[in-house]
KOLPASE-482552 format. One record per atom (N, C-alpha, C): residue in one letter; x, y, z. Coordinates in steps of 0.02 Angstrom, whole numbers, plus 50000, padded with zeros to 5 digits. Last residue first. Layout:
KOLPASE-482552
AXYZ;...
//
This chain:
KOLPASE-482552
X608775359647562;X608135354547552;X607775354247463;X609885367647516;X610055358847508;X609395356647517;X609425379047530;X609605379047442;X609485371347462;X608995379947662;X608615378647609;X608785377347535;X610355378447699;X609995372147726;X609445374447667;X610835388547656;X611295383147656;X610975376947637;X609805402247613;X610545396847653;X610555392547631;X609595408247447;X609385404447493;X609835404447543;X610195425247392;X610255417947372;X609895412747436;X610245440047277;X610385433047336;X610295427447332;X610125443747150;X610645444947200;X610755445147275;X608875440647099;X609415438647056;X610095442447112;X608095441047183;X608055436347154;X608735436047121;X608005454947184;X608135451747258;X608125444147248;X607455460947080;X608205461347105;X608455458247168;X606155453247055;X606975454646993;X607675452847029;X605645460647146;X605625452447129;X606375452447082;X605625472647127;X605835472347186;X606115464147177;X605025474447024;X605685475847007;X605915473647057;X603725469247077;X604095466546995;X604835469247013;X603545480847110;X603375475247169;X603685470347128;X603355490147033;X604015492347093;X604065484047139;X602455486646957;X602925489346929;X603475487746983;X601205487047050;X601435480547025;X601965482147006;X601325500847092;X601425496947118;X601645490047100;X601085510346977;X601655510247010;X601935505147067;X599605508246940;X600265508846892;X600735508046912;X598815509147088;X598945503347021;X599235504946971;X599365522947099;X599735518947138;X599565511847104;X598805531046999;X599535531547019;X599775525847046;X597585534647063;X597735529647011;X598325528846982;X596965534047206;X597525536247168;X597475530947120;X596015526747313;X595795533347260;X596515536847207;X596355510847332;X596515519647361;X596055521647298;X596905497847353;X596325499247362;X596405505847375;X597525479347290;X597635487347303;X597015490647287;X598485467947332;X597785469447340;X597755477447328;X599425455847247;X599455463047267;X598805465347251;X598695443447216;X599075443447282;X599515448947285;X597095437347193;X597625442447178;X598095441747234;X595815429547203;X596485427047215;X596935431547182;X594635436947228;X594955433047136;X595675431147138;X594755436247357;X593985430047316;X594495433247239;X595535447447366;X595545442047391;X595445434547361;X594515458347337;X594915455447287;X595475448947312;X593325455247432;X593495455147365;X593935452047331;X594225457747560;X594105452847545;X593765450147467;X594365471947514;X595105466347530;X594935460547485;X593235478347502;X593685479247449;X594355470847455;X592815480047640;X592505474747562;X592895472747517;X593785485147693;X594055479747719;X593415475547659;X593495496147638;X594245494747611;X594115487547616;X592105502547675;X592105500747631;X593055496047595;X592575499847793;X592155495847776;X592305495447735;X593115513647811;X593595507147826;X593045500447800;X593315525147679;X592835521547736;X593195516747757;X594195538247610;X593995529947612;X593785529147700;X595005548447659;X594525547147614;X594225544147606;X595545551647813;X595745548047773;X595005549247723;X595995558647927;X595545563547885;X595855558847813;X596335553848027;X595675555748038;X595315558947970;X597265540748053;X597165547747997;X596445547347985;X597095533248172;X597905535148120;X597925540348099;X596005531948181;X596395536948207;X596965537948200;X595345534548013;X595555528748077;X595735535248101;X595035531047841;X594815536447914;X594955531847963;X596095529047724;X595605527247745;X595425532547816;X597205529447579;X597035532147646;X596255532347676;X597605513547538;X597655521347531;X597505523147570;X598485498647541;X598035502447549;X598125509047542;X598885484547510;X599375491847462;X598595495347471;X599385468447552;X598705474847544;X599005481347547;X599925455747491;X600145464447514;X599485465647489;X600005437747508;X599565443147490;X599945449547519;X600695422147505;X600795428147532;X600435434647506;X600335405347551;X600125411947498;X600275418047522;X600965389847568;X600945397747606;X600865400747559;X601155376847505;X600865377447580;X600775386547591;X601845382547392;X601225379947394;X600755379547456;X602615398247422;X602495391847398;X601885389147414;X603445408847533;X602935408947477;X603055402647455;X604965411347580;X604365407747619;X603545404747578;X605745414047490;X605895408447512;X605125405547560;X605235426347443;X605705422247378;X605805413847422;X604655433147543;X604265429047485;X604615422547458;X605845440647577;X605785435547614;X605285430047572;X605595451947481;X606415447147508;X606275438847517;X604325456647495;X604715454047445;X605215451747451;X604445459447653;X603945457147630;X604215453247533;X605445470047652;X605725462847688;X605175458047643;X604915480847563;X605615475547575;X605695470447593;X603905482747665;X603805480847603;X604445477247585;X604345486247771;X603925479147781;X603935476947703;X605165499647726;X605435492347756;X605055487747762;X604015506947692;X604255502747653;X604775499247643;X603445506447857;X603205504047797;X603475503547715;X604525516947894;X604525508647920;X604055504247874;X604365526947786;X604915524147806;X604915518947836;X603075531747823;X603245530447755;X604015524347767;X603215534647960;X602715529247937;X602985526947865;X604095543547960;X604405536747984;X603725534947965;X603325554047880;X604105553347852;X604195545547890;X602095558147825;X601985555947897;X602895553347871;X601405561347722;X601145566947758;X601635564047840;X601415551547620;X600935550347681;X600715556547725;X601995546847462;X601955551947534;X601325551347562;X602135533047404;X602045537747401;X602095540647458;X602575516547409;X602875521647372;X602475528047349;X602125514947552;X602525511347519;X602965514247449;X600985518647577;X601545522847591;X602165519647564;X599835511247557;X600085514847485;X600635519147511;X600245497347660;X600245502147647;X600385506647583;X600425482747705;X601035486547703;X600815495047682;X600035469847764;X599485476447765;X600105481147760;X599885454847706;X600265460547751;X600085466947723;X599185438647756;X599045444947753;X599395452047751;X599625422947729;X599815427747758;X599475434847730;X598695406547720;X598895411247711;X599255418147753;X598705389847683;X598805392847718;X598845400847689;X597975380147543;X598575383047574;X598455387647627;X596835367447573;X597175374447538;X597585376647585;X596495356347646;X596505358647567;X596775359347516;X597295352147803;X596785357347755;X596975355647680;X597545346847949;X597615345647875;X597085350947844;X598215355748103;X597625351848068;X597525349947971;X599185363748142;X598935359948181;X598425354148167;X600355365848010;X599735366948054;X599535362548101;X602125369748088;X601965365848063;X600975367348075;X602925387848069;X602625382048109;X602135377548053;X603585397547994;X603815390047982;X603605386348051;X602485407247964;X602735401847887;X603145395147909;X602435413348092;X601855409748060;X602325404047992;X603595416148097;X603425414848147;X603045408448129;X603815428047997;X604295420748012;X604015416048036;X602655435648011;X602905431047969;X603395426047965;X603155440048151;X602665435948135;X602395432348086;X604285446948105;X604475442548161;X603825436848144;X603645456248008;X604075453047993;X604235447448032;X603105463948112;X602565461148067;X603115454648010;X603925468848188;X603505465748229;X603085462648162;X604675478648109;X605035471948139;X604515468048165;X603585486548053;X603935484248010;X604105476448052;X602945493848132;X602715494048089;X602935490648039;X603485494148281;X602735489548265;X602585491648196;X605055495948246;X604725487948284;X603885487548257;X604825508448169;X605235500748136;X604995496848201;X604135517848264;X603955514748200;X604095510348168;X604915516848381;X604525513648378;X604065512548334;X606145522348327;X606115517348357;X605565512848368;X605585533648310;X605935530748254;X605995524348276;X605225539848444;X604725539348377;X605095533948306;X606695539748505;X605925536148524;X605515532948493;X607245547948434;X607445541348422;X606895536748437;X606085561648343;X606605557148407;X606695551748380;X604885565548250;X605715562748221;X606135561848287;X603305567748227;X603955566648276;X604515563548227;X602215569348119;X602855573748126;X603395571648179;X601605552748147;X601625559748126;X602195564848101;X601585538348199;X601935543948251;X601845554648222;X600835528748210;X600775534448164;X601085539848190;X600605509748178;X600785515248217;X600825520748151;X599785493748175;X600275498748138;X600155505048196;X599135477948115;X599295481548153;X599795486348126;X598985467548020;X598605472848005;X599015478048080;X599335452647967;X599455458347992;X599295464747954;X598135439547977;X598215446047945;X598505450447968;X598105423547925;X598545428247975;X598635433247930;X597185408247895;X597345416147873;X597765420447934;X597135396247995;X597095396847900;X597335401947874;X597645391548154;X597475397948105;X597545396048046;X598435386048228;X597635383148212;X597395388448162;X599625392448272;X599545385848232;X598985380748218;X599245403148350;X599225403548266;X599485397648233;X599405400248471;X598675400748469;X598805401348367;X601005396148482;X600205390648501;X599595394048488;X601465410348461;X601555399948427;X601035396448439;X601425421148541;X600845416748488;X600855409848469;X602745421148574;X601975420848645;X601295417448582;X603205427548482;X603355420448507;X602915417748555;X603315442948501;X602685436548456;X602875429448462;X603305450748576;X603315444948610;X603105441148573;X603695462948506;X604255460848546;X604055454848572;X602015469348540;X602615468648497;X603245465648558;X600915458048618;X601485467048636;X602015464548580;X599495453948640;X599895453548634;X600235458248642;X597775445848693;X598215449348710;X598865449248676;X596385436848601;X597185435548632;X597565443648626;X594885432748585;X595205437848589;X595975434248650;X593825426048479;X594035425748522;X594695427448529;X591895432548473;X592735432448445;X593095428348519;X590625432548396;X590745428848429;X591635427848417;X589925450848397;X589975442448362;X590385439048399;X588315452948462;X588935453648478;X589285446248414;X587225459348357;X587255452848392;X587925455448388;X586285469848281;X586755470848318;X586795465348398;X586295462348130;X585765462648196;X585885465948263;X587525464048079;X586945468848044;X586515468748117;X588675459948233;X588315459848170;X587835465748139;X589815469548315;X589175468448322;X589125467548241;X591235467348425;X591095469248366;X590455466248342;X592285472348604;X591605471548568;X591375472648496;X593465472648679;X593375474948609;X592805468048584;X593465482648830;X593655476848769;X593265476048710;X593725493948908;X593265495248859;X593555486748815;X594475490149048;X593565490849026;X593225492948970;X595375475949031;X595385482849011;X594405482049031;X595665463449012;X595235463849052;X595045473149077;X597435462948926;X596705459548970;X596395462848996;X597645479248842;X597755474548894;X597135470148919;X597705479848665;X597445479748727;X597675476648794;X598365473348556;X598625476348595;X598465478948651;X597705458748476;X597575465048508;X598175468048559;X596875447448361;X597395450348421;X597495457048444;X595455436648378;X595535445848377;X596165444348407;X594955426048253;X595445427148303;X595465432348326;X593455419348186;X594015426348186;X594415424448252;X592715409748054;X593015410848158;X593495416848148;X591825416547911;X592505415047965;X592265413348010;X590705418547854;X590585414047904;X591275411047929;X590555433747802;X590555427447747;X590775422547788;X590355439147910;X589635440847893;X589715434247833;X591565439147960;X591035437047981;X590675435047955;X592175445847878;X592355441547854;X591935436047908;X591655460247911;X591545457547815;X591655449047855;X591845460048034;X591185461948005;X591095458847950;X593275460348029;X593085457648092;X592255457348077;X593755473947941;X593985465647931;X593495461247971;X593305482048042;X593095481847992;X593055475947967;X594235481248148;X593465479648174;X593035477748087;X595325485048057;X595265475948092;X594595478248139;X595275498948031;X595245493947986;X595065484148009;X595005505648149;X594555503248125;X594705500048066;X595795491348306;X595965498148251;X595225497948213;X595835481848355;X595595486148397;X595635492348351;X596705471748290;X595955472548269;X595555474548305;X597925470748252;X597865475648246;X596745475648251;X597825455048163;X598085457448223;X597885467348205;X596745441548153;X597045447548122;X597255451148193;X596565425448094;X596895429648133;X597095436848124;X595395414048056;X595785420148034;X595985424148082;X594825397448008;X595025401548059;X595335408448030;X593405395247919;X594005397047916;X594425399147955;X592065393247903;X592155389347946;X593115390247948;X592065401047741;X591555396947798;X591945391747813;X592835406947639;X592925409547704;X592365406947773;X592335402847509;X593065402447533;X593195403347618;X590635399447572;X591225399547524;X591865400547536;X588955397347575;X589655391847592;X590175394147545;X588365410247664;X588515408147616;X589025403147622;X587615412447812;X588115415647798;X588245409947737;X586285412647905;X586345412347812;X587025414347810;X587215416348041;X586815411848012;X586465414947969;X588875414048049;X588545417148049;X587785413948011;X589485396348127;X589515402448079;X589105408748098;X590025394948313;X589435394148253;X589565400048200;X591325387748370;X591015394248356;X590565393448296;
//
């Protein structure tokens, strides 16, 4: 796949990147910036194959860009193994918004695609071997949300999202290291159909990412609250503290 052409030689030329959720407008968004700085993109998608609206994303020139698109369904991320062991970056980005519902249904299906399904794929991803030598470390993306510790307007979004967050700091303590960088994007409220009546542009967020990205931060945070850079590193620190000091590796990793 040919870069983008003048696309600058820098962190992100010639990079594979996987983002999931990238029928949404935050991952068409993602799918533009990280183009335009001369990724390969991966599109995953919840779409079904061969649907009639597939998911078409157009340069400044409006040139189709050049993706290549894998089908998935929560519950099958094991179906990925082979296409994300060529991958540099893996962005979960995918998510649900059930709103006001409170059934088991709705609850149910906020913890699988907002939490268990993004967690499974972190496993997933951290302990396959790459397919190809690199550099630099590998990375993970997790798009956990300023619901994380504020109100959303939305009770199980808030709630399965700051289970990803949880797990997301838990799990760090063993998967994070030199081969694997783990990044939280601690977003605010943007316009999608999630939330139509978000403040923030999706462009303008998914600039913002990759930004702060490029100064190698690894809590990305991007809202109109200024609440939430005070309260986040704070809670993301305490979270480290306590999940550090009252567990512990298995068996097999304490012994490697």
């Amino acid at each position: 796949m040919a870069p983008h052409p003048g696309s600058p030689t820098g962190p992100w030329q010639g990079r594979r990147i996987a983002i999931t959720g990238a029928n949404g407008s935050l991952g068409r968004a993602l799918i533009r910036v990280l183009h335009r700085e001369g990724a390969r993109i991966l599109a995953l998608t919840s779409a079904a194959a061969g649907t009639s609206d597939p998911l078409v994303e157009r340069d400044e020139a409006g040139a189709p860009i050049p993706l290549e698109l894998v089908s998935w369904r929560c519950g099958a991320e094991e179906e990925l193994a082979g296409v994300l062991a060529d991958v540099d970056v893996l962005v979960l980005n995918h998510g649900v918004n059930v709103h006001s519902a409170r059934s088991a249904e709705a609850t149910g299906l906020s913890l699988e695609v907002n939490a268990l399904s993004s967690w499974r794929l972190l496993e997933l991803y951290a302990a396959m071997k790459p397919a190809r030598a690199s550099d630099r470390p590998r990375e993970v993306w997790v798009n956990t949300s300023e619901a994380e510790i504020q109100p959303a307007l939305s009770p199980l979004y808030e709630l399965s999202k700051r289970l990803l967050g949880q797990l997301t700091s838990l799990r760090a303590l063993d998967l994070a290291g030199p081969e694997l960088r783990i990044r939280r994007l601690v977003l605010g409220p943007f316009r999608s159909p999630l939330n139509p009546i978000g403040v923030m542009g999706a462009d303008f967020v998914a600039r913002e990412i990759v930004r702060q990205v490029g100064w190698n931060l690894g809590l990305v945070i991007v809202t109109p609250n200024p609440l939430t850079y005070l309260l986040m590193p704070v809670t993301t620190l305490g979270r480290w503290l306590y999940f550090r000091l009252l567990t512990r590796p298995s068996a097999d990793q304490a012994a490697g």
